[in-house]
LOLUMBA-147364 format. One record per atom (N, C-alpha, C): y, x, z; atom name; residue number from 1. Coordinates in nm, 2 decimals. Atoms other than C-alpha are relative to their C-alpha. Last residue first. Layout:
BEGIN
(rec (Y, X, Z), "CA", NUM);
...
//
This chain:
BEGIN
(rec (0.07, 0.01, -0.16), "N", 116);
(rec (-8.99, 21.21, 12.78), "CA", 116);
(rec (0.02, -0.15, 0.12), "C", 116);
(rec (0.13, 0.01, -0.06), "N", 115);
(rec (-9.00, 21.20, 12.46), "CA", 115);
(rec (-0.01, -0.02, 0.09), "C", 115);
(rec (0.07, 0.11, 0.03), "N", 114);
(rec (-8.64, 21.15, 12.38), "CA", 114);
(rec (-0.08, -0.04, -0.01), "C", 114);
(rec (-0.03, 0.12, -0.07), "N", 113);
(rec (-8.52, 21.45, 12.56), "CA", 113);
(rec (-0.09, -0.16, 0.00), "C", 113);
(rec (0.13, 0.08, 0.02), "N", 112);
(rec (-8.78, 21.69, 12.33), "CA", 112);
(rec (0.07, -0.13, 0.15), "C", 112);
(rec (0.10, 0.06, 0.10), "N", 111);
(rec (-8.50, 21.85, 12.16), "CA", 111);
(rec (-0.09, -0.09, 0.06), "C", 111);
(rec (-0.12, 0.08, 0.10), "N", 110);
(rec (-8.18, 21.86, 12.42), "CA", 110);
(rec (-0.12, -0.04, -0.10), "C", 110);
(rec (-0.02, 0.14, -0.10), "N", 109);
(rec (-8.44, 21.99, 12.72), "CA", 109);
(rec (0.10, -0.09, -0.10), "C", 109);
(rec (0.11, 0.12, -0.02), "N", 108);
(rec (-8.61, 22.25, 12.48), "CA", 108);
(rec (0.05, -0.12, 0.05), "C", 108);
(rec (-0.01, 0.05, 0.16), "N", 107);
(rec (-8.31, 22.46, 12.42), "CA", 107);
(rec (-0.07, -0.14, 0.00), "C", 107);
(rec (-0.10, 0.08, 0.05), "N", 106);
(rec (-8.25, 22.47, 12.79), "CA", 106);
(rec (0.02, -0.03, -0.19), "C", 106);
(rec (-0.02, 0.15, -0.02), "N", 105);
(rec (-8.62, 22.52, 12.84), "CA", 105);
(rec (0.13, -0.07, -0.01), "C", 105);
(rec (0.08, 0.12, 0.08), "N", 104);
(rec (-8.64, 22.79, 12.58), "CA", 104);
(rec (-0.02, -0.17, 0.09), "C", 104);
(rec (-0.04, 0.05, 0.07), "N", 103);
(rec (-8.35, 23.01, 12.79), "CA", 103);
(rec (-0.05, -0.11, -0.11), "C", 103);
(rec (-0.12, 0.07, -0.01), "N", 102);
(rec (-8.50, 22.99, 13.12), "CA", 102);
(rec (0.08, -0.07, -0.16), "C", 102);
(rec (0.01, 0.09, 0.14), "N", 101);
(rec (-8.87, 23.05, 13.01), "CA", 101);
(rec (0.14, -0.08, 0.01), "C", 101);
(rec (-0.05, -0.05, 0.12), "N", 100);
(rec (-8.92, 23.37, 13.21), "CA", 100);
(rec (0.03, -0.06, -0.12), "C", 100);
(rec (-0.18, -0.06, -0.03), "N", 99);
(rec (-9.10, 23.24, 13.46), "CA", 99);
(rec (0.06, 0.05, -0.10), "C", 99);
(rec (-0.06, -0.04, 0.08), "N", 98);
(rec (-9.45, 22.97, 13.44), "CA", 98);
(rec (0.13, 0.07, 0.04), "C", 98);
(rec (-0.13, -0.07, -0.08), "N", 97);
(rec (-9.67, 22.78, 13.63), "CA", 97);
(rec (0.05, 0.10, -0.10), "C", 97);
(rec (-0.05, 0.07, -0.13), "N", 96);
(rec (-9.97, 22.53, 13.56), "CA", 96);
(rec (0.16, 0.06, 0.08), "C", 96);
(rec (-0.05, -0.08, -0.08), "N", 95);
(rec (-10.01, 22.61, 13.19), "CA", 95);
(rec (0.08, -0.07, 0.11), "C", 95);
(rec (-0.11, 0.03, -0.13), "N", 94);
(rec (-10.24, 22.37, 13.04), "CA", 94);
(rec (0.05, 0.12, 0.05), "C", 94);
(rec (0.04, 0.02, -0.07), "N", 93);
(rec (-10.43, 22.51, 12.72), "CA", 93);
(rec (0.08, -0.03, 0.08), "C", 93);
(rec (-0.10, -0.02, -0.07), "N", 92);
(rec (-10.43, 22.46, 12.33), "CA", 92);
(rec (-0.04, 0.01, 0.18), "C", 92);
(rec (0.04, 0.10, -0.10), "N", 91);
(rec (-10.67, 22.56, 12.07), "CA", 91);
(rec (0.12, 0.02, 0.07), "C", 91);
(rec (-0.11, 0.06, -0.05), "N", 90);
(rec (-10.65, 22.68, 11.72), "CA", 90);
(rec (-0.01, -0.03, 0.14), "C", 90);
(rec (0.03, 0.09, -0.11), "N", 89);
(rec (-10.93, 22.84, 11.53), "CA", 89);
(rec (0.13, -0.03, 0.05), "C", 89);
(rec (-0.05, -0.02, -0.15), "N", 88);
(rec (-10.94, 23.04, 11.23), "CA", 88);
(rec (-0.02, -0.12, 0.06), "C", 88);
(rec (-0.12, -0.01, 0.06), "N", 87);
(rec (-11.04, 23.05, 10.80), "CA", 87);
(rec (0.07, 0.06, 0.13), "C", 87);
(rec (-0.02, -0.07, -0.04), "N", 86);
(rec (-11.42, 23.03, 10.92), "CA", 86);
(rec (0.13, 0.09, -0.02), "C", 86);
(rec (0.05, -0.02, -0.12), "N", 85);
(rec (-11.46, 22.70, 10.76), "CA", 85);
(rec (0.00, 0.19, -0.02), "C", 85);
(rec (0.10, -0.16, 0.03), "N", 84);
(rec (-11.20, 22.64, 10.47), "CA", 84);
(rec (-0.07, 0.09, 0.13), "C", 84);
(rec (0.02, -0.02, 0.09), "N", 83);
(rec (-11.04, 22.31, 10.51), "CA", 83);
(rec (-0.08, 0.10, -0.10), "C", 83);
(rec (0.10, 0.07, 0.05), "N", 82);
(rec (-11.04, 22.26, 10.85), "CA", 82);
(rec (-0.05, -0.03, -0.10), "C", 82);
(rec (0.13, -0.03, -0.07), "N", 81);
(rec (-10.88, 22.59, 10.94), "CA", 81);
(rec (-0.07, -0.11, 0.01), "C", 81);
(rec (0.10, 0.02, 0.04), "N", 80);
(rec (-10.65, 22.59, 10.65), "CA", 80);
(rec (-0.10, -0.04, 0.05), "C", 80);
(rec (0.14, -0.14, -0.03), "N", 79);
(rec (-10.43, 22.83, 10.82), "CA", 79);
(rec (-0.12, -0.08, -0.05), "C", 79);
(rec (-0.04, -0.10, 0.05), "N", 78);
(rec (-10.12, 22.56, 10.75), "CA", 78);
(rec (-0.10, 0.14, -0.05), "C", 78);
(rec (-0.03, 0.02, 0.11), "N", 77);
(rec (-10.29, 22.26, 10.82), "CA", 77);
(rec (0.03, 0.19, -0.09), "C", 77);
(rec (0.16, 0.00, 0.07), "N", 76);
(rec (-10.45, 22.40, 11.14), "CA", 76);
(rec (0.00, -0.01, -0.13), "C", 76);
(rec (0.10, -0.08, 0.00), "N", 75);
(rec (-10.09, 22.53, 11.26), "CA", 75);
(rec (-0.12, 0.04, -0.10), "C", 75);
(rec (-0.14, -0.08, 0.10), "N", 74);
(rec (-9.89, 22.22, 11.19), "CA", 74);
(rec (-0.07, 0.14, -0.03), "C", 74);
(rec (0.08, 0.00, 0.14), "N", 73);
(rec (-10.19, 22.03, 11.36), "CA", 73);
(rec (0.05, 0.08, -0.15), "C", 73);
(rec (0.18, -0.03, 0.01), "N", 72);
(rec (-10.13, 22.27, 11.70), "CA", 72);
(rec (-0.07, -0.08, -0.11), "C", 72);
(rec (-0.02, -0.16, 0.05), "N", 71);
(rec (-9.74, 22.22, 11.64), "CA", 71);
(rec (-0.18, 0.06, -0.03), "C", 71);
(rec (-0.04, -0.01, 0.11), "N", 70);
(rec (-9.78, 21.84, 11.65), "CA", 70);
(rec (0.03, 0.12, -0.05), "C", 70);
(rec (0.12, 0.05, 0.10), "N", 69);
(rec (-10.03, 21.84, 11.95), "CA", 69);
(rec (0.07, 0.03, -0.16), "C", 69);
(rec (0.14, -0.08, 0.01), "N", 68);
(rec (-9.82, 22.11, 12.13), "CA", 68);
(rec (-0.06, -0.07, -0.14), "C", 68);
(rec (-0.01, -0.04, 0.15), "N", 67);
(rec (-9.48, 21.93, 12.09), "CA", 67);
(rec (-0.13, 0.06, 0.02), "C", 67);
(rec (0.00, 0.12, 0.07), "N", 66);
(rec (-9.48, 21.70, 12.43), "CA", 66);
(rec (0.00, 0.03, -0.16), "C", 66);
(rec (0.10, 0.01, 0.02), "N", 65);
(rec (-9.62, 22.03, 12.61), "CA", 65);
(rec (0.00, -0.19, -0.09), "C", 65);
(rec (0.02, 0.10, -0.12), "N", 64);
(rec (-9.35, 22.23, 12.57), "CA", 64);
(rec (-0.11, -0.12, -0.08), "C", 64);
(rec (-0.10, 0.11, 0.05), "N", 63);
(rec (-9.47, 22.53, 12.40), "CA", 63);
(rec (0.00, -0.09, 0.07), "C", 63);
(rec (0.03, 0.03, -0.12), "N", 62);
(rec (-9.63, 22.89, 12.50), "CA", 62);
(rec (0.17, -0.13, -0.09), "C", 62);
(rec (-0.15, 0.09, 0.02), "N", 61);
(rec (-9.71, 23.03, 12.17), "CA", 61);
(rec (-0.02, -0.09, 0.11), "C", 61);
(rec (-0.01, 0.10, -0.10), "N", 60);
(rec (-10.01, 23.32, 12.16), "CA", 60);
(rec (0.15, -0.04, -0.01), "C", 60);
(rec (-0.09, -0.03, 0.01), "N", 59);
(rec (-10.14, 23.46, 11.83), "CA", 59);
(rec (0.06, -0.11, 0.09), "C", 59);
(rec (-0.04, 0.10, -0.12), "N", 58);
(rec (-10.43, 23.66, 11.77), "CA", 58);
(rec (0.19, -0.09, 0.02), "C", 58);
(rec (-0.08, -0.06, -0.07), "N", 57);
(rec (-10.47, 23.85, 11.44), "CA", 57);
(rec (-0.05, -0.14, 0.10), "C", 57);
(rec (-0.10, 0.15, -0.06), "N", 56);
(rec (-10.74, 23.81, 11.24), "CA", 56);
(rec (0.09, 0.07, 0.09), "C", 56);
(rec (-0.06, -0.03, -0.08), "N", 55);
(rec (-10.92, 24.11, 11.01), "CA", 55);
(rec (0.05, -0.13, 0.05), "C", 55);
(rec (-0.18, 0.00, 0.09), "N", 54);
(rec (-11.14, 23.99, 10.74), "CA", 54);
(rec (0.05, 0.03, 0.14), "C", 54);
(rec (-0.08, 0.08, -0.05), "N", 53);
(rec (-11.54, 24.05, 10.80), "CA", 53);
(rec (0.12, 0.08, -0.02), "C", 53);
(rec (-0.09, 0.08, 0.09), "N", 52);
(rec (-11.71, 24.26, 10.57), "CA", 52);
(rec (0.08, -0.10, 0.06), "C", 52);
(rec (-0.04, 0.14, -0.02), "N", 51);
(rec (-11.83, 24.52, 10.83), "CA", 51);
(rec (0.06, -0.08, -0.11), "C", 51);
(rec (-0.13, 0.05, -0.03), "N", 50);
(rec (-11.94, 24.85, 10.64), "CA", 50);
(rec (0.00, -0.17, 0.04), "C", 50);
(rec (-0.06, -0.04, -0.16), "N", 49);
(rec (-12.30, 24.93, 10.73), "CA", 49);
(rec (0.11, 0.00, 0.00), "C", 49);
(rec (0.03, -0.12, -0.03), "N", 48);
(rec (-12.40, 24.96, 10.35), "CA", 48);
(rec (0.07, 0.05, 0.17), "C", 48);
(rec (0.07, -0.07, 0.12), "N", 47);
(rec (-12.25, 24.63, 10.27), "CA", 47);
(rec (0.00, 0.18, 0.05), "C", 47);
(rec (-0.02, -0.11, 0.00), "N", 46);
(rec (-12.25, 24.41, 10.58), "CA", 46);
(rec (-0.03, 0.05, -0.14), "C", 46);
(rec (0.13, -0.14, 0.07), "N", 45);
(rec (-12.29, 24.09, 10.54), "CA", 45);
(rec (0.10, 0.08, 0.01), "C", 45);
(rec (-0.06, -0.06, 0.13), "N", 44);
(rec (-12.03, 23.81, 10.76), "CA", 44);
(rec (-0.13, 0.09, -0.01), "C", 44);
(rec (-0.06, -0.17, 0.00), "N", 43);
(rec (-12.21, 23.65, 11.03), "CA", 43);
(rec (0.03, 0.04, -0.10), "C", 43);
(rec (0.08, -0.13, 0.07), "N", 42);
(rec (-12.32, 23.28, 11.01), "CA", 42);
(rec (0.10, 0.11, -0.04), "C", 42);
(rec (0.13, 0.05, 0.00), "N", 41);
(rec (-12.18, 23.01, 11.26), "CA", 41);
(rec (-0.11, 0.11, -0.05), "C", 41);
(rec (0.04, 0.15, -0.01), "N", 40);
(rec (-11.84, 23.21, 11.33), "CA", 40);
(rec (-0.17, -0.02, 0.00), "C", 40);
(rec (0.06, 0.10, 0.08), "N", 39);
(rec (-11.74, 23.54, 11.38), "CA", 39);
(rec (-0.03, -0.11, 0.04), "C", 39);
(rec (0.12, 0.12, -0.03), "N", 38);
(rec (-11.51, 23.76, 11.54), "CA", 38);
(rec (-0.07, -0.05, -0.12), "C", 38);
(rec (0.12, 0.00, 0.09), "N", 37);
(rec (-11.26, 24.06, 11.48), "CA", 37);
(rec (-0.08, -0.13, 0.10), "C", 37);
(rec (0.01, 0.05, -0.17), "N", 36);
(rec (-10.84, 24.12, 11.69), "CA", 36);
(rec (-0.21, -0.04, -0.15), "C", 36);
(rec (0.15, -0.03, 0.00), "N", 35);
(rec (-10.67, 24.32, 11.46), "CA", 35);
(rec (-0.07, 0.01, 0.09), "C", 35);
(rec (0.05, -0.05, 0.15), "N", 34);
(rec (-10.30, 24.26, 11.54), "CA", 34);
(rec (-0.17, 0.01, 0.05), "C", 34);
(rec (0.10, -0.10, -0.03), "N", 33);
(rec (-10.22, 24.07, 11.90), "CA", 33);
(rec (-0.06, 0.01, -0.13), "C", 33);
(rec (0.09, 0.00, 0.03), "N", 32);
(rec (-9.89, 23.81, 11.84), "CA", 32);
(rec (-0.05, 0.16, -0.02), "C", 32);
(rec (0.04, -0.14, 0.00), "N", 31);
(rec (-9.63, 23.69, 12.04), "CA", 31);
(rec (-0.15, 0.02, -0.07), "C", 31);
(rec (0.11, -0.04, 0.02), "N", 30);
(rec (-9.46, 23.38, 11.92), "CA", 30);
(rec (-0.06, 0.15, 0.07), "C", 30);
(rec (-0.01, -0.14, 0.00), "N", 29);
(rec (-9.12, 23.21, 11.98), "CA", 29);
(rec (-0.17, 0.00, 0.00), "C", 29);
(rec (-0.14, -0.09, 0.02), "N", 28);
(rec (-8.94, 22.90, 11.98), "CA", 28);
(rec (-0.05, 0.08, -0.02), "C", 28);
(rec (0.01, -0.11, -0.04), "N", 27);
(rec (-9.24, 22.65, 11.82), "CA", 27);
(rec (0.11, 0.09, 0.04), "C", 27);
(rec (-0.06, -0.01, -0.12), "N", 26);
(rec (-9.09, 22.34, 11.69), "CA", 26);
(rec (-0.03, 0.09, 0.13), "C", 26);
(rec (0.08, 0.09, -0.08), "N", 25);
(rec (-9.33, 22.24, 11.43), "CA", 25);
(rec (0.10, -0.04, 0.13), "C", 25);
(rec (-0.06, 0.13, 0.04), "N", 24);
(rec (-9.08, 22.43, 11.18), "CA", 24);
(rec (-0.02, -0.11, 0.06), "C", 24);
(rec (-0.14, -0.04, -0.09), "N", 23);
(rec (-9.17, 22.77, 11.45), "CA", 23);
(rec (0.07, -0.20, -0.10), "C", 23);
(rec (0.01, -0.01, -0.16), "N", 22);
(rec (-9.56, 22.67, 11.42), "CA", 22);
(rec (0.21, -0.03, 0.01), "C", 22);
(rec (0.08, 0.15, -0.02), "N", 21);
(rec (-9.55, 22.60, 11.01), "CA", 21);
(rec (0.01, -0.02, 0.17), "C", 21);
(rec (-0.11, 0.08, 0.09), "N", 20);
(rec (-9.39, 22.95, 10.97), "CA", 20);
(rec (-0.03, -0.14, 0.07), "C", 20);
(rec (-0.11, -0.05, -0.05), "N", 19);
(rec (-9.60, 23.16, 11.20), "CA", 19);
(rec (0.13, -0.11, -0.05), "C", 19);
(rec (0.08, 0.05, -0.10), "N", 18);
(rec (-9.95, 23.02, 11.02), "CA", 18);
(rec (0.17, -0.02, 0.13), "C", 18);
(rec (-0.01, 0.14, 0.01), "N", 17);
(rec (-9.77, 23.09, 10.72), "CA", 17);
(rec (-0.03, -0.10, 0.07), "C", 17);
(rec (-0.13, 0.06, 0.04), "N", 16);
(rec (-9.69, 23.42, 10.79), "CA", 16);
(rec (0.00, -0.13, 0.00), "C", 16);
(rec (-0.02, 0.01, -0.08), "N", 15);
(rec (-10.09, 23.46, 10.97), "CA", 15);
(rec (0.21, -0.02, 0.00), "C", 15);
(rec (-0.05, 0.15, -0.04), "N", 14);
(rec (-10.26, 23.37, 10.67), "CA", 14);
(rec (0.08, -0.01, 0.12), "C", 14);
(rec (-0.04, 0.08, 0.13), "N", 13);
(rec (-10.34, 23.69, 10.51), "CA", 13);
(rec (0.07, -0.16, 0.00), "C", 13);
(rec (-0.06, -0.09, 0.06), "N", 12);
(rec (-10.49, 23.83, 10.88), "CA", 12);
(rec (0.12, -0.07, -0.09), "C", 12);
(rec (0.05, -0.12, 0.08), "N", 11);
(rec (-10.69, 23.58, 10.93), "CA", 11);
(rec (0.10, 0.05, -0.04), "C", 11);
(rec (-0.03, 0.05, 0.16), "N", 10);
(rec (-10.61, 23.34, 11.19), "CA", 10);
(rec (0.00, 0.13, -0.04), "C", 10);
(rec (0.10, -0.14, 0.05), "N", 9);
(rec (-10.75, 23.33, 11.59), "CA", 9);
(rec (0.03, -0.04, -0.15), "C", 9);
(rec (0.05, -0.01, 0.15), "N", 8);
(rec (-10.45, 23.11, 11.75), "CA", 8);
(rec (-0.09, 0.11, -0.05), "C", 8);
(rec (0.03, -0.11, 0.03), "N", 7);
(rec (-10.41, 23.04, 12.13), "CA", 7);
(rec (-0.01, -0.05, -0.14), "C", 7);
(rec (0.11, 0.01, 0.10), "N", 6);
(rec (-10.16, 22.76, 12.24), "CA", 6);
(rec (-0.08, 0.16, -0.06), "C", 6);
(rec (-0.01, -0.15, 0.07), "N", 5);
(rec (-10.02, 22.78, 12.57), "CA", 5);
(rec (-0.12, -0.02, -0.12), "C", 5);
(rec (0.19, -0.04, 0.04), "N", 4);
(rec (-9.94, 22.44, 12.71), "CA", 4);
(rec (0.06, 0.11, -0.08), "C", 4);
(rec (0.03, -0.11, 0.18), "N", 3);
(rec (-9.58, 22.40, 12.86), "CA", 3);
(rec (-0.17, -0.04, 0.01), "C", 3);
(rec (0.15, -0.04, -0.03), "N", 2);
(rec (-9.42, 22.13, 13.18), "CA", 2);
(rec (-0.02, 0.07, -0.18), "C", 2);
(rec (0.05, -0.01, 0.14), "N", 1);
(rec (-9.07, 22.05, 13.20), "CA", 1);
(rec (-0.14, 0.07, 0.01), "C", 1);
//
C-alpha cells in the first residue's frame, strides 16, 4: 500500500470544516500545527505595526494514495481555497516509506480494495 502526505495551510476559522470534509473524504487521522503565519500575492496592512494577517494552522494527513486526490478536493471545497484567494493552500506529496501505519492499513485494505 503506498500513502501521500497531504500538507494544509488553512485559516484558523476554517480549520473544523477543513478537518470534517478530510475525515468524510476518507482521511483516518490528522495532526495539526496551531499558529503557523504567511502570505500570499499582496501582504496583509498593518495597522499601527500590528500584523493583520489571520492565524492558519498547518495540518498534516498521511493517506492512501488512491484517496488523496478526492480528500485533497474535499479539502479545497471545504476551506474555500479557490473561492476566496488567500483562504489556504492544499498540496499533496509521495511518501516513499513509512511505520507506524499498521492499524490504518488494515482499515484501508477493506476500503480502497476496489481501486486497486
Amino acid at each position: 500500500m503506498r500513502f501521500k502526505l497531504l500538507l494544509v495551510l488553512v485559516e484558523d476559522d476554517r480549520l473544523d470544516a477543513v478537518l470534517k470534509a478530510a475525515r468524510e473524504a476518507g482521511a483516518t487521522g490528522a495532526t495539526t500545527l496551531p499558529s503557523a503565519r504567511g502570505e500570499g500575492l499582496k501582504p496583509k496592512k498593518t495597522f499601527f505595526g500590528l500584523d493583520l494577517a489571520s492565524q492558519r494552522d498547518i495540518v498534516l494527513l498521511v493517506v492512501e494514495e488512491h484517496l488523496a486526490r478526492g480528500i485533497l478536493e474535499a479539502i479545497a471545497t471545504a476551506g474555500r481555497f479557490d473561492a476566496e484567494p488567500g483562504s489556504g493552500i492544499a498540496f499533496q506529496i509521495a511518501i516513499e516509506d513509512a511505520v507506524g501505519l499498521e492499524a490504518q492499513i488494515r482499515f484501508l485494505a477493506k476500503r480502497v480494495e476496489d481501486k486497486l
